[in-house]
KOLGU-4560 file (N, C-alpha, C; in nm, 3 decimals, padded with zeros to 5 digits):
<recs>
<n_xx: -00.598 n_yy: -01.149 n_zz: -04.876 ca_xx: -00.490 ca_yy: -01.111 ca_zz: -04.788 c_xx: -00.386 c_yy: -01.221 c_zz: -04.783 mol: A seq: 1 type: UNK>
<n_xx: -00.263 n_yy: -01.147 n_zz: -04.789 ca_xx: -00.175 ca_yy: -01.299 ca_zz: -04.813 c_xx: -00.151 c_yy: -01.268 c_zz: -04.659 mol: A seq: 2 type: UNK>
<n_xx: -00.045 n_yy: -01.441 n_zz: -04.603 ca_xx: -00.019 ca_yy: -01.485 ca_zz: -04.525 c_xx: 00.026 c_yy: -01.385 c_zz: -04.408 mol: A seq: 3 type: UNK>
<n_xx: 00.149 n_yy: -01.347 n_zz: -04.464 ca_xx: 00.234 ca_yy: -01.233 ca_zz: -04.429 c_xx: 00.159 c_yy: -01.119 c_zz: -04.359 mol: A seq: 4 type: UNK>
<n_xx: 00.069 n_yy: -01.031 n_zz: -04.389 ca_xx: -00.032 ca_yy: -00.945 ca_zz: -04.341 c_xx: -00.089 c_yy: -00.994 c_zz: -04.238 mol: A seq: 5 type: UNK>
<n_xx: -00.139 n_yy: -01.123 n_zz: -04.238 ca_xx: -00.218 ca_yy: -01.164 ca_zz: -04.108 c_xx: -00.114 c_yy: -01.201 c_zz: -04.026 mol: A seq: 6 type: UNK>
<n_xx: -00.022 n_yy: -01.221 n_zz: -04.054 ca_xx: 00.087 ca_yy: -01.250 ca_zz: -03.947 c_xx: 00.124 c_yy: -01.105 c_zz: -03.872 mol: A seq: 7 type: UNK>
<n_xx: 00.138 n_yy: -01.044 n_zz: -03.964 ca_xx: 00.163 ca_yy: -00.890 ca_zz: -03.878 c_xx: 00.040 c_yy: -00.869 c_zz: -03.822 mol: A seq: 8 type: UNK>
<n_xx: -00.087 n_yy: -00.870 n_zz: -03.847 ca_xx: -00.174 ca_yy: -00.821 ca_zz: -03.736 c_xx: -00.201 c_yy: -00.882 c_zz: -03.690 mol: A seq: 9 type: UNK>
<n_xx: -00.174 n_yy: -01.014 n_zz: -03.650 ca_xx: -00.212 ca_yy: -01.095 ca_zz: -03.559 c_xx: -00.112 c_yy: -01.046 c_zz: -03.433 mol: A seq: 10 type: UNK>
<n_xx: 00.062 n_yy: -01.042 n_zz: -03.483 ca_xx: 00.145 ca_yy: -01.025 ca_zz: -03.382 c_xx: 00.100 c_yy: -00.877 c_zz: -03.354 mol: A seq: 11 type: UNK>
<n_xx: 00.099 n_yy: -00.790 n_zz: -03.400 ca_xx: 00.031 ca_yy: -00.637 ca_zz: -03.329 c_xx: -00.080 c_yy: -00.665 c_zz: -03.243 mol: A seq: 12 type: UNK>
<n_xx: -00.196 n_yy: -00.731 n_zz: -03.249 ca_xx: -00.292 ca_yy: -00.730 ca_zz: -03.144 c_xx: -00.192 c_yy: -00.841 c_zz: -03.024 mol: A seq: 13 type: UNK>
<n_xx: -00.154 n_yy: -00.924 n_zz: -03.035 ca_xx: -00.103 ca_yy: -00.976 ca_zz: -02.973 c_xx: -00.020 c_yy: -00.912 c_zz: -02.882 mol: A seq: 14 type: UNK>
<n_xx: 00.086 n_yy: -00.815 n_zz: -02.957 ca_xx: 00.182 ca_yy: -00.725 ca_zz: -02.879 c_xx: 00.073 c_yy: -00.642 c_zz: -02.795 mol: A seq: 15 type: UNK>
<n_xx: -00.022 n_yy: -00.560 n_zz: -02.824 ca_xx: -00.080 ca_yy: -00.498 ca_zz: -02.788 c_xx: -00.167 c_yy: -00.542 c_zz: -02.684 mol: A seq: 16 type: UNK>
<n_xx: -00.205 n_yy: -00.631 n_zz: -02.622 ca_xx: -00.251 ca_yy: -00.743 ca_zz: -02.523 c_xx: -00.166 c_yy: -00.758 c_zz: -02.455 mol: A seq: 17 type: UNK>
<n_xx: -00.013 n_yy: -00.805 n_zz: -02.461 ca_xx: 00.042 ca_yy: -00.826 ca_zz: -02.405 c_xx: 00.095 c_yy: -00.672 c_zz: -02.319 mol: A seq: 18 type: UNK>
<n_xx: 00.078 n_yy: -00.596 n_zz: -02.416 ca_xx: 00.163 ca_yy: -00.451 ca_zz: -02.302 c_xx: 00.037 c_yy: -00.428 c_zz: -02.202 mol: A seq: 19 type: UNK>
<n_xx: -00.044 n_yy: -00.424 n_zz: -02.268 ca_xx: -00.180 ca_yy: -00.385 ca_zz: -02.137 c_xx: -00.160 c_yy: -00.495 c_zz: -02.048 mol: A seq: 20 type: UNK>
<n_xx: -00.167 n_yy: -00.615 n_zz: -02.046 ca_xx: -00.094 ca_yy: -00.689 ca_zz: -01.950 c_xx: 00.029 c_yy: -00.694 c_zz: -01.869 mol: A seq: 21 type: UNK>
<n_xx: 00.070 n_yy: -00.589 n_zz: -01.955 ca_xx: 00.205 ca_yy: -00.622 ca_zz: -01.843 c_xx: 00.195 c_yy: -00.435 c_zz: -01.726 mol: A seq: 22 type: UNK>
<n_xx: 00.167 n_yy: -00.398 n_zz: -01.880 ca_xx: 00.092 ca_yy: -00.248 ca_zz: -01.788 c_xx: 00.009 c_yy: -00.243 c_zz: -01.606 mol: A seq: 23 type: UNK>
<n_xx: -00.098 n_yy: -00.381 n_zz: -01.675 ca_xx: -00.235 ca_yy: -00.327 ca_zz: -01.523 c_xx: -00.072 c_yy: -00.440 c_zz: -01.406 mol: A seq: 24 type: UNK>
<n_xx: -00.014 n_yy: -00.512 n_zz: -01.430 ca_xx: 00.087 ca_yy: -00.592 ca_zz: -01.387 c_xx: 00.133 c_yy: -00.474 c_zz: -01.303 mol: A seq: 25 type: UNK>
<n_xx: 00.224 n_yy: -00.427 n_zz: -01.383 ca_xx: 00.306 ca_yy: -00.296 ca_zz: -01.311 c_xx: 00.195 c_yy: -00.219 c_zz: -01.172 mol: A seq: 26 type: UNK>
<n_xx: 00.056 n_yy: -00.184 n_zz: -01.254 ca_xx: 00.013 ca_yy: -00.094 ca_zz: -01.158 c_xx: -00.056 c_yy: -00.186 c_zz: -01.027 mol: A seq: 27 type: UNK>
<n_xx: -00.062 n_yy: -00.311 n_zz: -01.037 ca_xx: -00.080 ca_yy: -00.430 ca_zz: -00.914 c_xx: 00.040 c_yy: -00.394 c_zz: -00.844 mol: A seq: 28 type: UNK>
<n_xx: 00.152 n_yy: -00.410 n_zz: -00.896 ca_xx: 00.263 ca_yy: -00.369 ca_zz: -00.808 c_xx: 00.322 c_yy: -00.268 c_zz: -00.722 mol: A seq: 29 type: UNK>
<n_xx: 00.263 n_yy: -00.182 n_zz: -00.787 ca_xx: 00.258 ca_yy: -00.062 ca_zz: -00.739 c_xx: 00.164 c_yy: -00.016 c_zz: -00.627 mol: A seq: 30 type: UNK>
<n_xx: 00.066 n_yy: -00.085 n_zz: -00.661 ca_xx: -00.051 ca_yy: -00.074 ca_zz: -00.548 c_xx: -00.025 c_yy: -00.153 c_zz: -00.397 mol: A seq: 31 type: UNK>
<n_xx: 00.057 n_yy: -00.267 n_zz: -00.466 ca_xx: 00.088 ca_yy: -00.378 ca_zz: -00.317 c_xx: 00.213 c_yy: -00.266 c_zz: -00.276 mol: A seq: 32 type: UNK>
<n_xx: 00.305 n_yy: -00.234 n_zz: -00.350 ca_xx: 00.428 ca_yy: -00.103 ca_zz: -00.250 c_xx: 00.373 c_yy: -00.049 c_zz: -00.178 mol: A seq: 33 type: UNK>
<n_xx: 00.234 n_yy: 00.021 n_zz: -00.248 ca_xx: 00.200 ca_yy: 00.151 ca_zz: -00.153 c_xx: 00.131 c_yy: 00.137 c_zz: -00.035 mol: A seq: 34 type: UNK>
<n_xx: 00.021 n_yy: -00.035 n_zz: 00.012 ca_xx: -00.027 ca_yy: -00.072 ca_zz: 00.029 c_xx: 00.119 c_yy: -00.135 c_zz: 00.172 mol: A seq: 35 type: UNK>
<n_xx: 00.180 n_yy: -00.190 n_zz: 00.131 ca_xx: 00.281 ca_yy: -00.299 ca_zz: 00.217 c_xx: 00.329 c_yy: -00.180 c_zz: 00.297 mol: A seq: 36 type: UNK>
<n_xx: 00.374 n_yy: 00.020 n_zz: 00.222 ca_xx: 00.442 ca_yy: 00.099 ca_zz: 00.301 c_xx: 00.362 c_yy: 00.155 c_zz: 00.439 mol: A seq: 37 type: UNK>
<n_xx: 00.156 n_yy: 00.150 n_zz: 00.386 ca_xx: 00.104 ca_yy: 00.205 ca_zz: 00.465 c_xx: 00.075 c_yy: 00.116 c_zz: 00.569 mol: A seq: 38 type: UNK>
<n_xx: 00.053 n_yy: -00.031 n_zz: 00.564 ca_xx: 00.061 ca_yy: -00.147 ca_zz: 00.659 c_xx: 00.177 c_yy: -00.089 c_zz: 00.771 mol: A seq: 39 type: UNK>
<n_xx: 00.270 n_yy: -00.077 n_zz: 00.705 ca_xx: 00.403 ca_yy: -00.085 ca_zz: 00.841 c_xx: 00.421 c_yy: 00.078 c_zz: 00.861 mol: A seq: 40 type: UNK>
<n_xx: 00.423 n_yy: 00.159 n_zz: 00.819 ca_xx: 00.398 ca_yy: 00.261 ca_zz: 00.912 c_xx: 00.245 c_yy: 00.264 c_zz: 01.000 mol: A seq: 41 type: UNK>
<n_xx: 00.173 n_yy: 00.217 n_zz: 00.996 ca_xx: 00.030 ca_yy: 00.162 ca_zz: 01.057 c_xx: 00.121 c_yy: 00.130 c_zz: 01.199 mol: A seq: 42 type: UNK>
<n_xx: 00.168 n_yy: 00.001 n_zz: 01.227 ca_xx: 00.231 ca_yy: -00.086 ca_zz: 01.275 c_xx: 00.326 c_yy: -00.001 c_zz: 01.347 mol: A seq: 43 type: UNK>
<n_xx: 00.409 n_yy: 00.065 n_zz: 01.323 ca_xx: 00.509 ca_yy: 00.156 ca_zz: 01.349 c_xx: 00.460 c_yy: 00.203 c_zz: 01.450 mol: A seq: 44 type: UNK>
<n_xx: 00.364 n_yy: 00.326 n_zz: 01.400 ca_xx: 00.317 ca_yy: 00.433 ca_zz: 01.508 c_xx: 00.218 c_yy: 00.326 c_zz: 01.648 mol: A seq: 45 type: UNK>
<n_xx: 00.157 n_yy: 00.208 n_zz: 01.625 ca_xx: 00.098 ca_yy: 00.127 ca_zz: 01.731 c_xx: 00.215 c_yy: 00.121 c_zz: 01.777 mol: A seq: 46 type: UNK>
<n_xx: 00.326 n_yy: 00.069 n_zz: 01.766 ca_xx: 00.447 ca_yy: 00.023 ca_zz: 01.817 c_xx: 00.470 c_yy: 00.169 c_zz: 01.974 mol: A seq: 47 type: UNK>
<n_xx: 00.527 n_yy: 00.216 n_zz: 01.862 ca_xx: 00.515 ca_yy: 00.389 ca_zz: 01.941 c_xx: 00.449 c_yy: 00.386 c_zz: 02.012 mol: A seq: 48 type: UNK>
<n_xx: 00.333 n_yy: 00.421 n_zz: 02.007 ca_xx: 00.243 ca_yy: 00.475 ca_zz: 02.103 c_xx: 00.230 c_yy: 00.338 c_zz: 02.221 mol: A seq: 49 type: UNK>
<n_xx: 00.224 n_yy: 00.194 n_zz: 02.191 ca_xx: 00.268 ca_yy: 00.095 ca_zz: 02.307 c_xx: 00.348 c_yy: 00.100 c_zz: 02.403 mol: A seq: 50 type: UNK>
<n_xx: 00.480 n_yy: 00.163 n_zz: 02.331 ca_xx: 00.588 ca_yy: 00.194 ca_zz: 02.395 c_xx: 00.573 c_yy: 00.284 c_zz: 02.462 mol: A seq: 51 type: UNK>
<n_xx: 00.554 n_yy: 00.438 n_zz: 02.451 ca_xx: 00.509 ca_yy: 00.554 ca_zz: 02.474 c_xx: 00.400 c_yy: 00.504 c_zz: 02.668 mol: A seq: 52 type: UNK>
<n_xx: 00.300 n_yy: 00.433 n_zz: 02.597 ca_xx: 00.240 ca_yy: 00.412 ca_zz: 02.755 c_xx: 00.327 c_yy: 00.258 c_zz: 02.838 mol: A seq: 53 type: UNK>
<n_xx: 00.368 n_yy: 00.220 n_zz: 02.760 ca_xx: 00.405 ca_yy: 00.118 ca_zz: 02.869 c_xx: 00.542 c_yy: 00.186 c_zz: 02.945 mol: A seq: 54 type: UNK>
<n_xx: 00.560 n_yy: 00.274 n_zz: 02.870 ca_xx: 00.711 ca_yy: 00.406 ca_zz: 02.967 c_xx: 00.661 c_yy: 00.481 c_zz: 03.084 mol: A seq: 55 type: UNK>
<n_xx: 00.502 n_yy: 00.489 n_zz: 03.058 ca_xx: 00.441 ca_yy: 00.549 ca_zz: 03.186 c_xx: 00.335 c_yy: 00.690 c_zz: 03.132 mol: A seq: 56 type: UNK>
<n_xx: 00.411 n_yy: 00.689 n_zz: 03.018 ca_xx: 00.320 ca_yy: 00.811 ca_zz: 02.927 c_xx: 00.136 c_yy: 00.792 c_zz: 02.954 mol: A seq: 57 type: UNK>
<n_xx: 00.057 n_yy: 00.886 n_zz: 02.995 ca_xx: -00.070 ca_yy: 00.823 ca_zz: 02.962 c_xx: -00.106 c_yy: 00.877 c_zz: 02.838 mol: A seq: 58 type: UNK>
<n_xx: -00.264 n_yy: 00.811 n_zz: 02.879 ca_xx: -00.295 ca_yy: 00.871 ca_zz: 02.684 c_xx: -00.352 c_yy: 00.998 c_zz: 02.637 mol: A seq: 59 type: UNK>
<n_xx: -00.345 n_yy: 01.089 n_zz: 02.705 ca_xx: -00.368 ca_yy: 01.229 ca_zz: 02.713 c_xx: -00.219 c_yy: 01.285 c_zz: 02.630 mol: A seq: 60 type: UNK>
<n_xx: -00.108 n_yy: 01.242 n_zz: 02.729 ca_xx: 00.003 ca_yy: 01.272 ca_zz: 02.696 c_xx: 00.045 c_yy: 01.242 c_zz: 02.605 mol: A seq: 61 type: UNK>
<n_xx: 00.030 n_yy: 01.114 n_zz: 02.545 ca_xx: 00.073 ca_yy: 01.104 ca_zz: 02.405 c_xx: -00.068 c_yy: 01.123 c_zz: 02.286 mol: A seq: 62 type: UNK>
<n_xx: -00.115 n_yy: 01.152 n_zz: 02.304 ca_xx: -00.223 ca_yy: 01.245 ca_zz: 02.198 c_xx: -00.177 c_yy: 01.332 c_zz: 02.214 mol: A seq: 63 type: UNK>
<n_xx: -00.128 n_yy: 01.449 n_zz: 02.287 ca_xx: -00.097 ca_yy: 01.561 ca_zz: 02.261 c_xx: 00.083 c_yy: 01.565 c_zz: 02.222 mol: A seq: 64 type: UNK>
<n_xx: 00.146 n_yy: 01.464 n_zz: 02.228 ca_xx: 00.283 ca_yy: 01.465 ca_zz: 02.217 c_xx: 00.260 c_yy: 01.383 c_zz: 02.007 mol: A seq: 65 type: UNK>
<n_xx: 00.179 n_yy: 01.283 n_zz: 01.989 ca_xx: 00.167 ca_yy: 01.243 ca_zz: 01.851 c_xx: 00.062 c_yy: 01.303 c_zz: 01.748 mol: A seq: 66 type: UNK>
<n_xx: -00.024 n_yy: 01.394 n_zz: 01.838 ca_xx: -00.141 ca_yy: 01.460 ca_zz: 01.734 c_xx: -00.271 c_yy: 01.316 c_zz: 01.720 mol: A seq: 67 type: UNK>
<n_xx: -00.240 n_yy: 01.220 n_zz: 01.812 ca_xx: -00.333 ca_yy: 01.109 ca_zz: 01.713 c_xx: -00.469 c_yy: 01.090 c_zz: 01.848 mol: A seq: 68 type: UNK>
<n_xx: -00.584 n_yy: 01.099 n_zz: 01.794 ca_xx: -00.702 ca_yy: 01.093 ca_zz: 01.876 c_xx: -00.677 c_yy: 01.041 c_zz: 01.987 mol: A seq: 69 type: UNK>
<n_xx: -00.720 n_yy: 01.081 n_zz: 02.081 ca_xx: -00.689 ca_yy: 00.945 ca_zz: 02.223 c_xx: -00.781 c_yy: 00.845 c_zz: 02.200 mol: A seq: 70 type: UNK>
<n_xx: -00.941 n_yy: 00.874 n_zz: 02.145 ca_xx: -01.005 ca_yy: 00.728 ca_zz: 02.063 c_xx: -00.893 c_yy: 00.631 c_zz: 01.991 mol: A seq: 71 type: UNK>
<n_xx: -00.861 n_yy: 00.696 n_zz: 01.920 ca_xx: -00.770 ca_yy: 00.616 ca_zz: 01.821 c_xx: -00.675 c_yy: 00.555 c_zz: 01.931 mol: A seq: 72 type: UNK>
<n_xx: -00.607 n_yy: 00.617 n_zz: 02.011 ca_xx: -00.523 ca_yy: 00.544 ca_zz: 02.121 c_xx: -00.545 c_yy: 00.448 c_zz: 02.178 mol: A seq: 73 type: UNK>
<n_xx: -00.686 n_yy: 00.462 n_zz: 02.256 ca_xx: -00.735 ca_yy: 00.375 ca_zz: 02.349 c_xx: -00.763 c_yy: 00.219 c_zz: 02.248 mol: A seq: 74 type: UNK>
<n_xx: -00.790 n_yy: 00.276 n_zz: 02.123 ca_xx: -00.834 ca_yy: 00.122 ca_zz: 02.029 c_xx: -00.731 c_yy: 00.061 c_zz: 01.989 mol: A seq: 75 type: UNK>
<n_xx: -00.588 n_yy: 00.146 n_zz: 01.966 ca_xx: -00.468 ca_yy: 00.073 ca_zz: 01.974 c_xx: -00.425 c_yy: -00.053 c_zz: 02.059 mol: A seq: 76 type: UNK>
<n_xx: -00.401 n_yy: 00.070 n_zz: 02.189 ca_xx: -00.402 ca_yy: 00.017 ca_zz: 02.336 c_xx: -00.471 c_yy: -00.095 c_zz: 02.397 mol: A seq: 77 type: UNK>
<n_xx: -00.590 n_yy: -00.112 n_zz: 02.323 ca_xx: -00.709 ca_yy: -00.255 ca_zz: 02.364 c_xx: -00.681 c_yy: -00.347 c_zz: 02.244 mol: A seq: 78 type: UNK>
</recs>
């Protein structure tokens, strides 16, 4: 095999390493977006519903005004 040949398949596995690397890259990134969007809407709706009872709302009332467990409320709330 002359020189030339191993140079091309060396740079093809090489290229080819490198895209799967940059590939699982992309889908890390993608995972921290989707990950960072569900954190702060998390955050959001606690916000809400803080607000919601510290207005005077109890937690009956806003379970039935947000759909969200009053368990889930009360563990906010504490």
């Amino acid at each position: 095999m002359g020189i030339n040949f191993r140079r091309t398949i060396n740079h093809k596995i090489l290229s080819d390493k490198m895209s799967a690397i940059y590939e699982y890259g992309e889908l890390k990134k993608q995972d921290g977006i989707e990950q960072g969007l569900k954190e702060g809407i998390e955050k959001g709706i606690e916000k809400i519903i803080k607000n919601l009872y510290e207005s005077g709302m109890n937690i009956k009332e806003i379970s039935s005004k947000t759909k969200i467990d009053k368990k889930q409320i009360e563990k906010i709330l504490n």
